[in-house]
N, CA, C and O of each residue as an XYZ file, in Angstrom:
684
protein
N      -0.117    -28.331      9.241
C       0.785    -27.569     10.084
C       0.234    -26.168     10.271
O      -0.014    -25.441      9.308
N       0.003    -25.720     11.841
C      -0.391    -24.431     12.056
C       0.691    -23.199     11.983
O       1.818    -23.571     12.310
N       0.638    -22.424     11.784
C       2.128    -21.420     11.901
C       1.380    -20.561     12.892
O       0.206    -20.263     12.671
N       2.085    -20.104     14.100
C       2.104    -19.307     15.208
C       1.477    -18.031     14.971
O       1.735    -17.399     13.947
N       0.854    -17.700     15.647
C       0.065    -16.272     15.376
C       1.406    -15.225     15.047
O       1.459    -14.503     14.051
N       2.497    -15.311     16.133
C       3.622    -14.586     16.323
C       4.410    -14.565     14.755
O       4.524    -13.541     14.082
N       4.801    -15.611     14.441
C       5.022    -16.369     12.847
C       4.923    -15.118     12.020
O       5.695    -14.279     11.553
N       3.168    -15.449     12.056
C       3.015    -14.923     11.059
C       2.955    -13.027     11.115
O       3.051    -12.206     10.202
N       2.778    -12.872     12.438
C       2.781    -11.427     12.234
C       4.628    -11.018     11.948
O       4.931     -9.990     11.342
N       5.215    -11.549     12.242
C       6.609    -11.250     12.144
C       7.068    -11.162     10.233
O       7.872    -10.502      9.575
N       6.022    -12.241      9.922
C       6.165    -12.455      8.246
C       5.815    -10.864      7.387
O       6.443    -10.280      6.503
N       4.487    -10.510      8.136
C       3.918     -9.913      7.604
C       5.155     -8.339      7.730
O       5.492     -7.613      6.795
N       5.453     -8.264      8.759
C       6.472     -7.451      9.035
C       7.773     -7.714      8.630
O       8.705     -6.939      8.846
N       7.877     -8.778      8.050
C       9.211     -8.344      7.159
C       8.928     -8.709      5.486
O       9.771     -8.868      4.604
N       7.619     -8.769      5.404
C       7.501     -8.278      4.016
C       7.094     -7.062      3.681
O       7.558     -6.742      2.586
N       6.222     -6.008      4.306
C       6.253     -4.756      4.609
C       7.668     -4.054      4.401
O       7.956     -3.267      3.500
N       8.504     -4.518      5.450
C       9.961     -3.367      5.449
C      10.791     -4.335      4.161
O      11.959     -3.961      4.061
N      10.550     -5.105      3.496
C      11.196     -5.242      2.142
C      10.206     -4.928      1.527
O      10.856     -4.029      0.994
N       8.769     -4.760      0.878
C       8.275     -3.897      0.126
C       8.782     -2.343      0.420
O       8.704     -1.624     -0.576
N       9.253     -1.748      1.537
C       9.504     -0.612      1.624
C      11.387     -0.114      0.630
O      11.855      0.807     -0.039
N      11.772     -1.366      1.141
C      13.548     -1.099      1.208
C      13.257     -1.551     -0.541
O      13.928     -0.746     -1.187
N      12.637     -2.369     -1.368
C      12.543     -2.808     -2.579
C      12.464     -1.817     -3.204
O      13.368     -1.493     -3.974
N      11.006     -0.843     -2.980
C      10.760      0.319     -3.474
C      11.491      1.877     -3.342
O      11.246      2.846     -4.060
N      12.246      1.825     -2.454
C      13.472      2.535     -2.056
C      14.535      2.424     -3.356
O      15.034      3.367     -3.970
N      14.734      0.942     -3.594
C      16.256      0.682     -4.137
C      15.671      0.616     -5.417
O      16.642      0.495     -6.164
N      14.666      0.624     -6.094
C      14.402      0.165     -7.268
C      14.642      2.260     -7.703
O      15.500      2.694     -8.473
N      13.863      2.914     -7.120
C      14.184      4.355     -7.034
C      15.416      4.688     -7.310
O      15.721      5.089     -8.433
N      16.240      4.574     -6.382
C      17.564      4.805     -6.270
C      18.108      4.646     -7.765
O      18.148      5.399     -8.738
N      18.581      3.093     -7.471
C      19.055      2.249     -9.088
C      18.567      2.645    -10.179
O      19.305      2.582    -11.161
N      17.479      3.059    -10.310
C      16.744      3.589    -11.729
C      16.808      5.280    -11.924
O      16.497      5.859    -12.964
N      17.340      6.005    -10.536
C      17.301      7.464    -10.545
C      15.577      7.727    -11.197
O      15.308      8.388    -12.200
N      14.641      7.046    -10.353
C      13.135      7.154    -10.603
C      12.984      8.710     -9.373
O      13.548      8.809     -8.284
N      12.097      9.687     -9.997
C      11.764     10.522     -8.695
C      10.397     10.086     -7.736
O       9.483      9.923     -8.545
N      10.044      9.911     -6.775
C       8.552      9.836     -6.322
C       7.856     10.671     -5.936
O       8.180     11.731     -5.399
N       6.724     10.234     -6.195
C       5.844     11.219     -6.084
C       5.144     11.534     -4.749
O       5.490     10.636     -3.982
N       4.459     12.245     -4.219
C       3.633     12.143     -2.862
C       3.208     10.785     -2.400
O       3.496     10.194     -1.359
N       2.175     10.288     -3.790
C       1.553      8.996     -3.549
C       2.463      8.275     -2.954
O       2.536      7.827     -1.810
N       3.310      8.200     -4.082
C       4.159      6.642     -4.120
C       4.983      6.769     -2.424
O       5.058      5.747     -1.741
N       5.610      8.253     -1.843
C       5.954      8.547     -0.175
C       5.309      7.758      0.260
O       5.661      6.605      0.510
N       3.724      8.469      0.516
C       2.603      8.116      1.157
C       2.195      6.388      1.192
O       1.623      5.939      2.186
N       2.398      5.867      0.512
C       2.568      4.270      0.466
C       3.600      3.950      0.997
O       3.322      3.012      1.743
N       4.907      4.234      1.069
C       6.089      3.894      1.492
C       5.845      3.977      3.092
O       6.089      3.038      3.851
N       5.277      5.360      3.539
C       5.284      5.098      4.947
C       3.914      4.028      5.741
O       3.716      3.469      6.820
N       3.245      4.197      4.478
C       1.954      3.026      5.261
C       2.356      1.375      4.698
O       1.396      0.604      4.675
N       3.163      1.042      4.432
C       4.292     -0.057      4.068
C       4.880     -0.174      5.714
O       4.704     -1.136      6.461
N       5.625      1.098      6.033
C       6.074      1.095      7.748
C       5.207      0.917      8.680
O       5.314      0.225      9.693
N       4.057      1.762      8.207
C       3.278      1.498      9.153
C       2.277      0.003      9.616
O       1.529     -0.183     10.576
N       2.558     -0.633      8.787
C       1.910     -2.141      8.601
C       2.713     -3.022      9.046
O       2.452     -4.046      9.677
N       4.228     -2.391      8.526
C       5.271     -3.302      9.590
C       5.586     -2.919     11.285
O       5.820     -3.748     12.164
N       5.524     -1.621     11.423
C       5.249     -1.313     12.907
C       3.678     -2.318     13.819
O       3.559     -2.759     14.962
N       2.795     -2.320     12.675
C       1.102     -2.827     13.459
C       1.899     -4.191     13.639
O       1.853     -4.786     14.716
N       2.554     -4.623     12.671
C       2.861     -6.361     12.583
C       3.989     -6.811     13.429
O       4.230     -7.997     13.652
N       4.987     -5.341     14.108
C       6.490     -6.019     15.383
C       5.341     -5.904     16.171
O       5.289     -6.788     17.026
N       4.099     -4.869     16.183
C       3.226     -4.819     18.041
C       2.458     -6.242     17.648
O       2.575     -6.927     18.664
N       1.852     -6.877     16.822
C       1.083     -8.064     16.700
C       1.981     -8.653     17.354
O       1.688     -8.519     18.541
N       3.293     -9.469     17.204
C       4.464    -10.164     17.220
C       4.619    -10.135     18.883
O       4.203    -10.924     19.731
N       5.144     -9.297     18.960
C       5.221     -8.438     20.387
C       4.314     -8.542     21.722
O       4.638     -8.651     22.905
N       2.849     -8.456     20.979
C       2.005     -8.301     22.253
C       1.010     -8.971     21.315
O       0.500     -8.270     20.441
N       0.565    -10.711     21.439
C       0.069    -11.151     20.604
C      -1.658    -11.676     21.261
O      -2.552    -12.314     20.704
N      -1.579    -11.111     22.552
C      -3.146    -10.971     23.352
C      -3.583     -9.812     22.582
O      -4.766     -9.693     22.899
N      -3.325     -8.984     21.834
C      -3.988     -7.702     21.449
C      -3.762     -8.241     20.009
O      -3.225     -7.384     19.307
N      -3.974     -9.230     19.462
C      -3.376     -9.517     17.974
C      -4.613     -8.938     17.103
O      -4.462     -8.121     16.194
N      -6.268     -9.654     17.643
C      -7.218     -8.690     17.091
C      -7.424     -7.380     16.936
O      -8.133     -6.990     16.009
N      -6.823     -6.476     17.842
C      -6.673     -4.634     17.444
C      -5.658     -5.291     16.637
O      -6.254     -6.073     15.897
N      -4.013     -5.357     16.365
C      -3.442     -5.214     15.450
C      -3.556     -5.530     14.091
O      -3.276     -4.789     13.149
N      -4.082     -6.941     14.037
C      -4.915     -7.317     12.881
C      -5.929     -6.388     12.391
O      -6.007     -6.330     11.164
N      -6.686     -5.683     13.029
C      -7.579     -4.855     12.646
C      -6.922     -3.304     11.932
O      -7.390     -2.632     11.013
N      -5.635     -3.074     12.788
C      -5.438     -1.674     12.613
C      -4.450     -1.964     10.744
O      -4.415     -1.366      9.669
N      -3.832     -3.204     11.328
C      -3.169     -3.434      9.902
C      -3.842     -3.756      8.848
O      -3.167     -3.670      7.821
N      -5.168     -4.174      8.665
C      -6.159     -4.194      7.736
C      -6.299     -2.513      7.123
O      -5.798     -1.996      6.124
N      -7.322     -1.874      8.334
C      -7.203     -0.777      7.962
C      -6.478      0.027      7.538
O      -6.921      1.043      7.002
N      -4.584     -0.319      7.720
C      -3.868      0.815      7.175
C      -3.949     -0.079      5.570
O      -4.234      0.793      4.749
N      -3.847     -1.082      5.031
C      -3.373     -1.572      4.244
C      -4.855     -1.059      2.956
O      -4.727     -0.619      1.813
N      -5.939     -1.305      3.619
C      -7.316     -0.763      2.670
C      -6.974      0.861      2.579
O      -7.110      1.058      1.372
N      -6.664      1.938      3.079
C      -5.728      2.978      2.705
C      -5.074      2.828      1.721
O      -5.474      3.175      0.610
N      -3.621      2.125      2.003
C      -2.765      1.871      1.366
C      -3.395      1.477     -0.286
O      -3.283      2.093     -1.346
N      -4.207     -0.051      0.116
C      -5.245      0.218     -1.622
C      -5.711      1.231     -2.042
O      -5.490      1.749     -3.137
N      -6.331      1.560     -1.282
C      -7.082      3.385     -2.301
C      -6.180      3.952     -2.428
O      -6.402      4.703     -3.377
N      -4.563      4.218     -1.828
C      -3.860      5.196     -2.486
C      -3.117      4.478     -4.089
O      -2.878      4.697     -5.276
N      -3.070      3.985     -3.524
C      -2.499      2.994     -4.620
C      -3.530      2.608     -5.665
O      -3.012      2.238     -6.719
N      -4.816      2.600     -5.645
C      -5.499      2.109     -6.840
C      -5.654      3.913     -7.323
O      -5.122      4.209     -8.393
N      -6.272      4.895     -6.634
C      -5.622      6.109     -7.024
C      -5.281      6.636     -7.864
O      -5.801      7.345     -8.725
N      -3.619      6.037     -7.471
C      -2.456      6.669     -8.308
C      -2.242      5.586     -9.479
O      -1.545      5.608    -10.494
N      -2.958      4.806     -9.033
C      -3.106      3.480    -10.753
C      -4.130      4.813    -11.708
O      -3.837      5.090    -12.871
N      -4.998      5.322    -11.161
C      -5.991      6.187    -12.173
C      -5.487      6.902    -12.770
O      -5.627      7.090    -13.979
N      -4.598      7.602    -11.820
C      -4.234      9.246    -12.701
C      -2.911      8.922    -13.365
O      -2.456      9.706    -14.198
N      -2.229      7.740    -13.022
C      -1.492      7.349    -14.265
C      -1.769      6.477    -15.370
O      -0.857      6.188    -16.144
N      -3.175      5.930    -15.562
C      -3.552      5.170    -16.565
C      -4.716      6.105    -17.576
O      -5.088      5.910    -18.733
N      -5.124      7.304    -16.453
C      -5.925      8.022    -17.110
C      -5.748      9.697    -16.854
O      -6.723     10.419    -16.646
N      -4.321     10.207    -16.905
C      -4.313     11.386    -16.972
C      -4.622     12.398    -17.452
O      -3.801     13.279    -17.198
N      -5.366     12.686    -17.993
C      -5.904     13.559    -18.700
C      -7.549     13.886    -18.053
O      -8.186     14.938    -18.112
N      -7.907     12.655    -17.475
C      -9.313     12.483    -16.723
C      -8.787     13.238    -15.492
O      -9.519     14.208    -15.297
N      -7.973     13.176    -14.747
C      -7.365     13.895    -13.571
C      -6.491     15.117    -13.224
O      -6.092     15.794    -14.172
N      -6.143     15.480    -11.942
C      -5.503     16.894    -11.905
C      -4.334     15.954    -11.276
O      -4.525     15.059    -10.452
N      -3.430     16.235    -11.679
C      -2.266     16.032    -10.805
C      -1.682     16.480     -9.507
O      -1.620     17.663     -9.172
N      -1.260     15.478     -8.797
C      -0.856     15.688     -7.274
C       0.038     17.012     -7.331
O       0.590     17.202     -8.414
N       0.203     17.710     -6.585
C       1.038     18.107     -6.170
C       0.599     19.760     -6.898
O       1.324     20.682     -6.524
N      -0.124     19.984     -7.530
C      -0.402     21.141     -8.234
C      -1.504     21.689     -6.949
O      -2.175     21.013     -6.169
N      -1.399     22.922     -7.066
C      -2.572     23.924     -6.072
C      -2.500     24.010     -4.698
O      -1.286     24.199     -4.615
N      -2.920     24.014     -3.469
C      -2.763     23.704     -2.079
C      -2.934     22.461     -1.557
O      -3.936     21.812     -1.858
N      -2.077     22.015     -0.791
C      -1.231     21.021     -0.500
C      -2.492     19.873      0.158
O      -3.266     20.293      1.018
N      -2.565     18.767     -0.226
C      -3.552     18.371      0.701
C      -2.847     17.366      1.801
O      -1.648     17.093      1.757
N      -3.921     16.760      2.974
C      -3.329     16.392      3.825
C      -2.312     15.558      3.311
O      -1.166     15.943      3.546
N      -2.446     14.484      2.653
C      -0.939     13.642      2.333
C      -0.004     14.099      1.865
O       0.960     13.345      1.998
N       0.244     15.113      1.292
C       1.143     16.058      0.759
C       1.498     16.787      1.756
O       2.676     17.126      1.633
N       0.867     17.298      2.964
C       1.794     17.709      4.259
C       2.456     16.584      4.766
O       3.644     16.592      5.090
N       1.627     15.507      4.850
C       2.602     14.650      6.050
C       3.723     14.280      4.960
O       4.875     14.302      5.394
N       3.555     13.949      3.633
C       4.665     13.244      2.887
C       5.739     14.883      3.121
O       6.749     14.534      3.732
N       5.775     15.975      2.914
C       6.474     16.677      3.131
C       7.365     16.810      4.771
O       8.543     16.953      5.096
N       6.119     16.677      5.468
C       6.819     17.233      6.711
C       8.120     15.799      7.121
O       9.154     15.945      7.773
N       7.588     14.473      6.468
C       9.125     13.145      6.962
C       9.783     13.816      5.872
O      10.899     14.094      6.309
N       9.671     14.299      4.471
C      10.729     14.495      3.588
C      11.725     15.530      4.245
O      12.922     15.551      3.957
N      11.170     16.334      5.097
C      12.106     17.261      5.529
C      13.269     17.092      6.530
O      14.363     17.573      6.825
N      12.377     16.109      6.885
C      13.644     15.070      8.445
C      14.219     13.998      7.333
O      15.427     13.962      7.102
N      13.505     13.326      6.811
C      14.232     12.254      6.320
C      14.747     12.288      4.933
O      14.812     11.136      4.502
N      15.173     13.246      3.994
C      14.595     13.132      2.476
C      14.911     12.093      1.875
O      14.111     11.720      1.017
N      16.231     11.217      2.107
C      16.692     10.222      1.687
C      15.940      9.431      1.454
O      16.107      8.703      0.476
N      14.839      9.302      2.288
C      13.553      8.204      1.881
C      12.230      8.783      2.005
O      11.168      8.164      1.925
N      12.379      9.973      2.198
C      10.853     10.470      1.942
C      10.609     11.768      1.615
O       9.697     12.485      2.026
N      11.761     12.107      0.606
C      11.479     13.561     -0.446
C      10.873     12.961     -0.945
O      10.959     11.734     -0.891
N       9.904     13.682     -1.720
C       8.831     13.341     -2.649
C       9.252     14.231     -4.000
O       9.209     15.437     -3.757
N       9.669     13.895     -5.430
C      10.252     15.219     -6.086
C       9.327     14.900     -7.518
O       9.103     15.761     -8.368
N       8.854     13.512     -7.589
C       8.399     13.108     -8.930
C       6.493     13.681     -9.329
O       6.299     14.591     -8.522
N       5.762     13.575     -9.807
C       4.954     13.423    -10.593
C       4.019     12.243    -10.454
O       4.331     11.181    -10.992
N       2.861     12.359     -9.750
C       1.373     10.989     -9.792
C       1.522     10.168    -10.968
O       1.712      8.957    -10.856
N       1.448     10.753    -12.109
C       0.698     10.635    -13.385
C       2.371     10.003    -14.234
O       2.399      9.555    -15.380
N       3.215     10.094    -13.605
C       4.436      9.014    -13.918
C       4.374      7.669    -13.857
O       4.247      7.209    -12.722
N       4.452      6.581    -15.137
C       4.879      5.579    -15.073
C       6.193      5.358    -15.565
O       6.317      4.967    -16.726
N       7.353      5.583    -14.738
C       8.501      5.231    -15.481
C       8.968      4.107    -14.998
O      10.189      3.995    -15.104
N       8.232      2.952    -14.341
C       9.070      1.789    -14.056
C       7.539      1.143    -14.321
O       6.557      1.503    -13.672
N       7.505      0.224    -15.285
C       6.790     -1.218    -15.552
C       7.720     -2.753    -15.327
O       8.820     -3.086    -15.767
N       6.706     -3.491    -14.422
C       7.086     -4.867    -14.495
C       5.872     -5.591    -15.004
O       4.805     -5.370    -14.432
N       5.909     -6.420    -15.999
C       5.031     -7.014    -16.778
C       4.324     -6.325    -16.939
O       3.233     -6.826    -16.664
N       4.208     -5.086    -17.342
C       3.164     -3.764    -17.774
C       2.356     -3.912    -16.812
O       1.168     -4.038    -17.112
N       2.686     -3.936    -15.592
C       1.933     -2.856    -14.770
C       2.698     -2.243    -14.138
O       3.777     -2.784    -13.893
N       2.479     -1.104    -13.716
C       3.616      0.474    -13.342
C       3.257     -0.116    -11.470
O       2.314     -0.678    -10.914
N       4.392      0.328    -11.107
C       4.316      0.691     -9.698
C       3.444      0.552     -8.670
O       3.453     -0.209     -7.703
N       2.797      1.276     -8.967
C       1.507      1.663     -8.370
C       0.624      0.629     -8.260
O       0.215      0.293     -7.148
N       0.105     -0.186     -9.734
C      -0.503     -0.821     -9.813
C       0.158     -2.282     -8.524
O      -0.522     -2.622     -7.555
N       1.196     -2.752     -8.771
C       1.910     -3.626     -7.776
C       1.639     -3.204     -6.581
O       1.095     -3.974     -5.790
N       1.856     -2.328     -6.334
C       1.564     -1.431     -4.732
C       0.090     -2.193     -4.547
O      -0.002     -3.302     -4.019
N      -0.691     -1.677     -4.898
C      -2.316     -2.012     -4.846
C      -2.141     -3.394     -4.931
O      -2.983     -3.816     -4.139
N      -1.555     -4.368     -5.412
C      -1.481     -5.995     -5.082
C      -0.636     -6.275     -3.884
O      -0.880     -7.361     -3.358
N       0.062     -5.739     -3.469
C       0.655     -6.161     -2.121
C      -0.299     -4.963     -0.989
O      -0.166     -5.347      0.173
N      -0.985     -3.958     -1.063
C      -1.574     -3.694     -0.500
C      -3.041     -5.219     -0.071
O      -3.307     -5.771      0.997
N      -3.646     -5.400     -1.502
C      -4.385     -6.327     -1.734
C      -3.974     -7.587     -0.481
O      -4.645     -7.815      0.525
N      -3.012     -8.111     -0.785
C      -2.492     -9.512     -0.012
C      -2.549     -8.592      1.453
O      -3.391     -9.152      2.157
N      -2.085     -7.620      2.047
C      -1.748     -7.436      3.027
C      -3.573     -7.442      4.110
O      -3.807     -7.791      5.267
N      -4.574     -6.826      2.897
C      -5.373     -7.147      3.934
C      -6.301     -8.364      3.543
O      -7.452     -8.614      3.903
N      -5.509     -8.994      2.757
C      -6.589    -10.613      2.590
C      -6.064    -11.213      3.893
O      -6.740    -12.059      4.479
N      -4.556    -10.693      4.499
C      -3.941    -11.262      5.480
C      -4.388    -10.705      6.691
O      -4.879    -11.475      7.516
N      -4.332     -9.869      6.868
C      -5.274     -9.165      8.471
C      -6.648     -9.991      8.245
O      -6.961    -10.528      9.307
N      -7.618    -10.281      7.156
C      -8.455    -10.891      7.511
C      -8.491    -11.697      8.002
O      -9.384    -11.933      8.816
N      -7.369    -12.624      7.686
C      -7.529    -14.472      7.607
C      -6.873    -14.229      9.303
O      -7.355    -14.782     10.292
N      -6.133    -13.637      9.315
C      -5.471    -12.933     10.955
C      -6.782    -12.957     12.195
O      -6.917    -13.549     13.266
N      -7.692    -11.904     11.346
C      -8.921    -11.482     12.226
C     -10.282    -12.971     12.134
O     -11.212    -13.121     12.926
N     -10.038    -13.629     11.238
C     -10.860    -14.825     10.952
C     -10.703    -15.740     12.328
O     -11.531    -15.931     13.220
N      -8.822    -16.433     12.129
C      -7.916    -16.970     12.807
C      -8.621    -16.951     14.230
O      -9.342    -17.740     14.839
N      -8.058    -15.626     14.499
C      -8.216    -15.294     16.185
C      -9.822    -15.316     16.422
O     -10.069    -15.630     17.587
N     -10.826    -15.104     15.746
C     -12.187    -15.030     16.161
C     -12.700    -16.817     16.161
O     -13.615    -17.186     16.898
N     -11.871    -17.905     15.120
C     -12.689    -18.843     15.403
C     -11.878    -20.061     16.790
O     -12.437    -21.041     17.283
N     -10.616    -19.600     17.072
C      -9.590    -19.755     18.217
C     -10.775    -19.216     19.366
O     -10.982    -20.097     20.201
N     -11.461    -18.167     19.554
C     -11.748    -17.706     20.525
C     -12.926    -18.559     20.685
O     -13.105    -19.055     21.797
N     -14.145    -18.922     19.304
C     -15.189    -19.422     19.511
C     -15.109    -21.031     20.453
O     -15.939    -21.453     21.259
N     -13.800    -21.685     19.999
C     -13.359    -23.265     20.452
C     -13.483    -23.280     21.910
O     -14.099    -24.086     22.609
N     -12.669    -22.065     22.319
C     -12.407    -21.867     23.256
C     -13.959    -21.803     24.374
O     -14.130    -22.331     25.473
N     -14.667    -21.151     23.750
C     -16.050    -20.828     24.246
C     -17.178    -21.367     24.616
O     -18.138    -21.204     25.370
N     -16.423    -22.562     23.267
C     -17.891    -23.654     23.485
C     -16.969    -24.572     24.310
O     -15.742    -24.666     24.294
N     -18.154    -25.401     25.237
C     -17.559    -26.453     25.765
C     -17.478    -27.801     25.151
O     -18.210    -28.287     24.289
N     -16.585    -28.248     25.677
C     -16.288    -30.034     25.133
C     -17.465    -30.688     25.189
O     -17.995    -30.387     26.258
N     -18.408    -31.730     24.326
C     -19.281    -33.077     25.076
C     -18.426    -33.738     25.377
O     -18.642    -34.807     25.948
């Protein structure tokens, strides 16, 4: 059984905005603070579900979206493997949020200021206060980052060997 290009970008987009709303409520419920990082993942979580309603949406352009959602999601890993460092090895690192602001620390500021409810940033990098099976946050982040672009690949695989069928002719 094939699942629809549309399918699946719609999947991918509503596991995105529940990795987002999960990590929201787990915050909330636990009175956890976040940190820049952990913002900064939250909105490239949106932003993977925004690449994945335009995949859905406009599914002749599915290769740019597949592509752009790869790329936000390999981001999304480095922030997230990152903030796995400087909380598994703090003392090796400087902590976020200390000295002049760098770019992710403006943009995570400038939505905290429109939005703070979901994108004040008030906590600490080098915080693990929520473990599931001993790995903190972060580390999880970096595995659903992980899946998200094993999935733009198999996305970008998909559509490139669809196009080759197409190309060659029948004997």
């Amino acid at each position: 059984m094939r699942v629809s290009l549309r399918a699946c970008f719609g999947l991918l987009a509503l596991a995105a905005i529940g990795l987002t709303l999960a990590g929201w409520w787990i915050g909330e419920w636990m009175k956890l603070q976040p940190c820049p990082l952990c913002i900064f993942q939250r909105l490239l979580y949106l932003l993977i579900a925004f690449l994945a309603l335009a995949g859905m949406l406009m599914p002749a352009w599915s290769r740019l979206w597949a592509l752009l959602l790869g790329l936000t999601a390999a981001g999304g890993l480095a922030t997230a493997a990152y903030q796995s460092w400087l909380q598994y090895l703090p003392d090796a690192s400087m902590e976020c949020g200390l000295g002049d602001p760098t770019l992710i620390e403006r943009i995570v500021d400038w939505f905290g200021l429109r939005w703070p409810a979901l994108f004040m940033a008030t906590g600490f990098c080098t915080s693990k206060d929520w473990l599931f099976l001993g790995l903190s946050m972060a580390v999880w982040s970096a595995l659903c980052f992980l899946a998200f672009l094993v999935a733009a690949g198999v996305l970008l695989a998909r559509r490139a060997s669809a196009s080759l069928r197409i190309a060659q002719p029948e004997h």
